[in-house]
C-alpha positions as CSV (number, residue, x, y, z in Angstrom):
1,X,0.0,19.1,-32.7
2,X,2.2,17.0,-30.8
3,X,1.4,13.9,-29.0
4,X,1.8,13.4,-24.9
5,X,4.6,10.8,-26.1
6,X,6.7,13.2,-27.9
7,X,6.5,15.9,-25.6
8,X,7.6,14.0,-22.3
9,X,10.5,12.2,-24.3
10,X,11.7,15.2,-25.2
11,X,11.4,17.1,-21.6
12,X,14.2,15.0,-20.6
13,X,12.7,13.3,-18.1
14,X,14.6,10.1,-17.8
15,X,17.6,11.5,-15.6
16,X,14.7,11.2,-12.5
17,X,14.1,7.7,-13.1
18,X,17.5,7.2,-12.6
19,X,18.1,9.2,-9.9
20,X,14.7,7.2,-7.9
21,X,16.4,3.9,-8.9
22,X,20.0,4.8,-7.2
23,X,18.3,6.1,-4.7
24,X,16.6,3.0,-4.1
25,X,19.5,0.7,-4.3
26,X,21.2,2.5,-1.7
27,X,18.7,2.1,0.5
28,X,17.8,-1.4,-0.3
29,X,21.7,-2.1,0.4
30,X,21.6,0.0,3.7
31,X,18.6,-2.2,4.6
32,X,20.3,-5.4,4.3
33,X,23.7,-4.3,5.6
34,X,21.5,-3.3,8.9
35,X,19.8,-6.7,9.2
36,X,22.8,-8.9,8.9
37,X,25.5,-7.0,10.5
38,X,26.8,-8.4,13.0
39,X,25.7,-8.0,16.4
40,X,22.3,-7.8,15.7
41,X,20.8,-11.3,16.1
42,X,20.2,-10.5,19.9
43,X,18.1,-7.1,19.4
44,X,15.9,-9.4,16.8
45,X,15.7,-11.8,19.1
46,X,14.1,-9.7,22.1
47,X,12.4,-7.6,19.3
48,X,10.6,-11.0,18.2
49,X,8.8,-11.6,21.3
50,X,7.9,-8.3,22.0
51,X,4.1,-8.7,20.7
52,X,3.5,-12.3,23.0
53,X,5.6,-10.8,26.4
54,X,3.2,-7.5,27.3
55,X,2.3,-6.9,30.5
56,X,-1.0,-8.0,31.4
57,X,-1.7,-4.8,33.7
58,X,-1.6,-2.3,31.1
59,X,-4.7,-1.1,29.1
60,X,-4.9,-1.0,25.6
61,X,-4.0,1.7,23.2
62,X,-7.1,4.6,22.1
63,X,-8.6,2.5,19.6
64,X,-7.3,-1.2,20.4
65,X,-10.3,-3.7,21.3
66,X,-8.4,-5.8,24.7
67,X,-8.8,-9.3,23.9
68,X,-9.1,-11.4,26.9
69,X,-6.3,-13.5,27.8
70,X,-7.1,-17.1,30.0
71,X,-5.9,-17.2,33.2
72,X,-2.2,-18.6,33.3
73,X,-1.9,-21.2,36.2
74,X,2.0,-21.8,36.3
75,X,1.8,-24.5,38.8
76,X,-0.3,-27.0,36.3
77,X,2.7,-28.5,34.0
């Protein structure tokens, strides 16, 4: 009887490992291509403050728990 070994070495198996690892390259490289192309800094930028600039009207997502935010007095410096 053969062993599990000898039977998936010899399915010919090892062309899909290959195929997953070029395939993940390529979208490894497309990854960082999109982050540092040019252009872009300004999108991050806006995209970084995103979870500190909500509106303090809105309600919270189905789910969310609304954490209660201090009143903001922008006269005190």
């Amino acid at each position: 009887m053969k062993s599990l070994t000898d039977v998936v070495s010899g399915a010919g198996l090892s062309v899909y490992a290959e195929i997953a690892l070029v395939i993940f390259l390529i979208a490894f490289l497309g990854i960082l291509i999109s982050l540092f192309a040019p252009g872009r800094p300004h999108i991050y930028e806006r995209l970084r403050h995103l979870p500190i600039e909500g509106d303090e009207h809105t309600e919270p997502s189905l789910g969310t728990t609304a954490i209660p935010r201090p009143a903001r007095d922008d006269n005190h410096a």
